[in-house]
N, C-alpha and C positions, 0 to 999 in steps of 0.2 A: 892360947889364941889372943891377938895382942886385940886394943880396943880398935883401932883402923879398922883390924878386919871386919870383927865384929860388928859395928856400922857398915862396911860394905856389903857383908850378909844383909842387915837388918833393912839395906836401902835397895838392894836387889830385889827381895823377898815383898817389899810395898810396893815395885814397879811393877811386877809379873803381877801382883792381886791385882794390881786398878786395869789391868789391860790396853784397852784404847784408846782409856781417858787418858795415858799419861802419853800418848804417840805423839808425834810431831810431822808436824805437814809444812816440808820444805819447798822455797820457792826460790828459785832462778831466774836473777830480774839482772838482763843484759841490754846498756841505756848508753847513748855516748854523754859520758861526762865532758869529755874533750871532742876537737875534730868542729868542721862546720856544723853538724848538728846539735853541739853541745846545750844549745839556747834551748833545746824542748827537750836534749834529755835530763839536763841537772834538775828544772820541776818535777818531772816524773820521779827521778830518786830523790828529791826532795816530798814526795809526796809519801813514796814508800816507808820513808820515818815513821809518817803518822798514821801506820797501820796498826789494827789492833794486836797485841800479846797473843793472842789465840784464836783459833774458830771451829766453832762445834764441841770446845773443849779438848780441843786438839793444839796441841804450842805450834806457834808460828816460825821457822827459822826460815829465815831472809839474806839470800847471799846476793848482793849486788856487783858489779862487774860492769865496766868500762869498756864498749865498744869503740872507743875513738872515730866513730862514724865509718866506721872501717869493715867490711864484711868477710874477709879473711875471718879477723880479729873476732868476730863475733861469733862463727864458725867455732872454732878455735876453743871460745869460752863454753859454747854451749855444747860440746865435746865432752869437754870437762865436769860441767853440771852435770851429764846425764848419765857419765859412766860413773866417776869418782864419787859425788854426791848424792849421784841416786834422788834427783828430784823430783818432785810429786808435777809440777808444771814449772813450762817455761815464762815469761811474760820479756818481750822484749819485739823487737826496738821498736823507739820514733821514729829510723829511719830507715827505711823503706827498702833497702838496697840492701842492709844486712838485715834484716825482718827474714827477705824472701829467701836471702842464703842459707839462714836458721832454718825454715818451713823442712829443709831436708833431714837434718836431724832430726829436728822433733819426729818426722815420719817412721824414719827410719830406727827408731829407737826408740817410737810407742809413747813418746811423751806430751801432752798438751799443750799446744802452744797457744798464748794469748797474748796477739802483736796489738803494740801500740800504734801504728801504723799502718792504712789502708793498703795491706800487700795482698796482691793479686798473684794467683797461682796459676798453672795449666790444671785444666776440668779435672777434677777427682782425684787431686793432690793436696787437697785439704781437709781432710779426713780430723788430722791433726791440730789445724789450725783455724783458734777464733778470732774473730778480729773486736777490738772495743773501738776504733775509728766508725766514722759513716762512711758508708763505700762514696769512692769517687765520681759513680754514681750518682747518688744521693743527693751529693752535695751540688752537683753539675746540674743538679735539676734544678736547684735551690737560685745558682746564679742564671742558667738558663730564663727563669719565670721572672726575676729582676729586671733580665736583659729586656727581656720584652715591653714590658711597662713605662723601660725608660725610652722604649723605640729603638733599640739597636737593632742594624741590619745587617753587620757584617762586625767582625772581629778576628783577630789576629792572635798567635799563639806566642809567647815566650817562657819556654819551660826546661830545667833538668833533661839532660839529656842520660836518663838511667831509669829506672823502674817505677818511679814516681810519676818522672814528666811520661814517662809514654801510657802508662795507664789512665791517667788525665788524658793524655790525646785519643787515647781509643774511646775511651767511657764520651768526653763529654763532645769529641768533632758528631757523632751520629745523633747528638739531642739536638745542637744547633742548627745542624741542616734539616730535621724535623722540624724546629720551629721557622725553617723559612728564613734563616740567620748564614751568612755569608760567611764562610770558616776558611780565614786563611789571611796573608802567608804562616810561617808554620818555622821558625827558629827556637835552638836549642843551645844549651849553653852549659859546663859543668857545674859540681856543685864548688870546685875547687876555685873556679874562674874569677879572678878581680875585676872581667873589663868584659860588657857585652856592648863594646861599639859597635862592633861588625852588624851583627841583631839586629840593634834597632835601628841603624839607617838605613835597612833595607825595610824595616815596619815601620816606620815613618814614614817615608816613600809611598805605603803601599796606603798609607791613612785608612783602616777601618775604624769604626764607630768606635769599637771599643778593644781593648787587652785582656786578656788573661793571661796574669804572671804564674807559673806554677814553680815556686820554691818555699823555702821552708825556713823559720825561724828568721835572724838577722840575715841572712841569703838574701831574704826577700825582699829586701830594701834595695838594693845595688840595682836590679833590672828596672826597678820601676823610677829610682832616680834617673837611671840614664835615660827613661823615657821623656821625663818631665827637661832634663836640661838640653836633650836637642828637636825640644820644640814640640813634642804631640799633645794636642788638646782634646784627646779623646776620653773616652771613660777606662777605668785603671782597674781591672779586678782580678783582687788573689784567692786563692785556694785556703780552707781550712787550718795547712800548715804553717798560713802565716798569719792566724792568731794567737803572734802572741807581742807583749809590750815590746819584744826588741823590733820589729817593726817603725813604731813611731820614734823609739830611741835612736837607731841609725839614720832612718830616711827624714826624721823632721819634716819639714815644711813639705818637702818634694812628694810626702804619701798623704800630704791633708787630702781629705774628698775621695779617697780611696774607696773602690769595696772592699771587703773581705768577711768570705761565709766563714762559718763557725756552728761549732753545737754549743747544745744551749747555757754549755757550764759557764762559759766565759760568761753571759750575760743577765745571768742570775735576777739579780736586782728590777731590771729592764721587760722580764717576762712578763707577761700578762699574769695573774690570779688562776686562770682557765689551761694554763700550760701545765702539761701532764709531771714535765720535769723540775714545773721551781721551785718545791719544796727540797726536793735533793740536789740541784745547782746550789741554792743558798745555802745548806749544811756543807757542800764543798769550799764552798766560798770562803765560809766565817770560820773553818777549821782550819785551812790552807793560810790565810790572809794573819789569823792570828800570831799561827808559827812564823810567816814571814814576812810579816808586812803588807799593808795593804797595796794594791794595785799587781799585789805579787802572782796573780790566777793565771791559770796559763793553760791552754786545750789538751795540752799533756799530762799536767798533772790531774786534769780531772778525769783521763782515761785511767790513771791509776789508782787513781779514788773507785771510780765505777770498780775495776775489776775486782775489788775486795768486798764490792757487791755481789757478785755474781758467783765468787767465791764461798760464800756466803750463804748462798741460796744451795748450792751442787753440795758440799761439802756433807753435808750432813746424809746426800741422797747416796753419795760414792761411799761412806763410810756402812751401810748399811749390807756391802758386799763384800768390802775387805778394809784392810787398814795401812795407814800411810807408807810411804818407802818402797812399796810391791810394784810388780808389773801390775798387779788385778787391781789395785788402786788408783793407778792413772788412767786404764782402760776405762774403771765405773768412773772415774772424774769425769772425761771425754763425754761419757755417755750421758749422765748427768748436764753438761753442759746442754746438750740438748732438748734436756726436758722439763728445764726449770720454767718456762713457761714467760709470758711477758716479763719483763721487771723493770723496775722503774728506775733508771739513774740520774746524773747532773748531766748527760750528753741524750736524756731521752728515753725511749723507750726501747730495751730491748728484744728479740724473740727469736733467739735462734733456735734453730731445727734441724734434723736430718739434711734436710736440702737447702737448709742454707746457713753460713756461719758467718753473716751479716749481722742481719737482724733487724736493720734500720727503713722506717720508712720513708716517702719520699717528703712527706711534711718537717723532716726533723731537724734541717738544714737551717740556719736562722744569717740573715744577711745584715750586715753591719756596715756601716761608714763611719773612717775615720774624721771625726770631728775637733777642733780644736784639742789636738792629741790624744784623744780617747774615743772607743768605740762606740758609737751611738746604733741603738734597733733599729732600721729600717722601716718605716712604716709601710 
């Protein structure tokens, strides 16, 4: 027996003894590096770095994968994670369009997903799928009550015309007309598109009180410039998706005065004492900002940061029924997801449940204006 084997025996023989403890709980984390959405997924896989080595005593392996904003592409990937890899869950994308193309897979091959993006499914097709975004929803409520205070009567829509913008038109056209808020006209535009002239000279034209821009990352800059350079002096507000620094980077001066909601990781510092999340915003913050610089925070990366919370919490409950790599270990993960009960993150509070794989309430939404190039709290 040569000594190689020998150590091969002697390291097989202490794997099988420690059982569980030596398992490994793989994770499938599909993000556009590249493609228009690449500005909120490189935080996210940047944030994935500063995950921990293990959880539960469990090794962590972390396979990251480049959706190029692309949903084929993502498809595609998480094909490959679930058969060849055999991953414990999914966690992917930012955006929105391949999120809900994944929602299939994950289904249909029993694996958890947990989008970083508020993707929206048909009723009782998310069995599978958590979300760490605030529903659109949520957030729509958040600028809704804004809306009102600053006296807006009517507003106008410019949004993706793909799974993002229409879930924002469904979610947030029925709260506006509840509050008595004049919803309309109603233009769309890709996420690929250089130029929404067409757009906005017909919502110029139509002057309502206020915008809501619904795109995502540096995207979001482009609509709202072209708002500013052919003349509307109305109120300007984005979506969630576009908190983040590429915003003020691209649009400059043209997005001073802006709104834009957000959860509360971005605004850490800004929280009140009495906010349920600033203890854990600010631990996102100072770990994030370390590794990369400050002003580096980004609403993506801290959906990443959350999920290794929640992780965190389930892992230990899923392991109590089977062990990593199985079908029975993503089902008791699933299940687990469901039970872990509030928890506290840097975007809030979570609670998901049987009936809902939300979790968010409608307080959680925090509103922001760009101020001399930076996000200030809304009072």
């Amino acid at each position: 027996m040569t000594r190689y084997t020998l150590k091969a025996i002697v390291a097989a023989t202490a794997i099988a003894a420690s059982g569980a403890a030596m398992a490994q709980i793989t994770i499938g984390v599909i993000a556009p590096m590249t493609g228009p959405a690449s500005g909120l997924g490189i935080p996210a896989g940047n944030q994935a770095k500063l995950w921990p080595k293990e959880i539960a005593g469990q090794k962590l392996n972390v396979i990251v994968l480049d959706d190029a904003t692309d949903p084929t592409q993502g498809v595609q990937h998480a094909k490959k994670l679930v058969t060849a890899d055999k991953v414990d869950v999914l966690m992917s994308s930012v955006a929105t369009p391949v999120a809900a193309a994944m929602a299939q897979v994950a289904e249909e091959s029993a694996t958890p997903q947990i989008a970083w993006s508020p993707v929206a499914v048909p009723a009782g097709k998310d069995k599978w799928l958590f979300r760490m975004p605030q529903s659109n929803a949520v957030m729509g409520h958040a600028i809704i009550e804004h809306m009102k205070k600053q006296g807006v009567k009517s507003v106008g829509f410019l949004g993706y015309s793909d799974a993002y913008g229409e879930t924002w038109l469904n979610d947030f056209r029925p709260q506006a007309e509840k509050a008595g808020i004049k919803f309309g006209p109603v233009e769309r535009f890709a996420r690929a598109d250089t130029s929404v002239t067409g757009q906005v000279l017909k919502l110029v034209s139509a002057n309502p009180d206020a915008m809501l821009v619904v795109a995502s990352g540096s995207g979001a800059a482009m609509p709202q410039m072209a708002l500013v350079e052919r003349g509307y002096k109305g109120k300007i507000y984005q979506t969630h998706a576009a908190a983040t620094r590429d915003l003020m980077r691209v649009g400059g001066k043209s997005v001073e005065g802006g709104f834009v909601v957000s959860g509360p990781a971005v605004l850490a510092e800004q929280l009140p004492d009495s906010h349920p999340a600033r203890g854990e915003a600010i631990k996102f913050v100072q770990q994030y900002e370390k590794a990369y610089g400050p002003g580096s925070r980004n609403q993506f990366a801290g959906h990443a940061y959350d999920s290794i919370i929640v992780m965190e919490k389930a892992v230990p409950i899923a392991l109590k029924t089977a062990k990593p790599g199985t079908p029975e270990f993503r089902a008791a993960l699933r299940d687990a997801f469901e039970k872990i009960g509030k928890t506290t993150l840097a975007h809030g509070v979570l609670n998901w449940t049987a009936q809902d794989h939300w979790g968010y309430t409608d307080d959680t939404g925090v509103m922001m204006r760009v101020t001399g190039g930076e996000f200030k709290v809304e009072k």
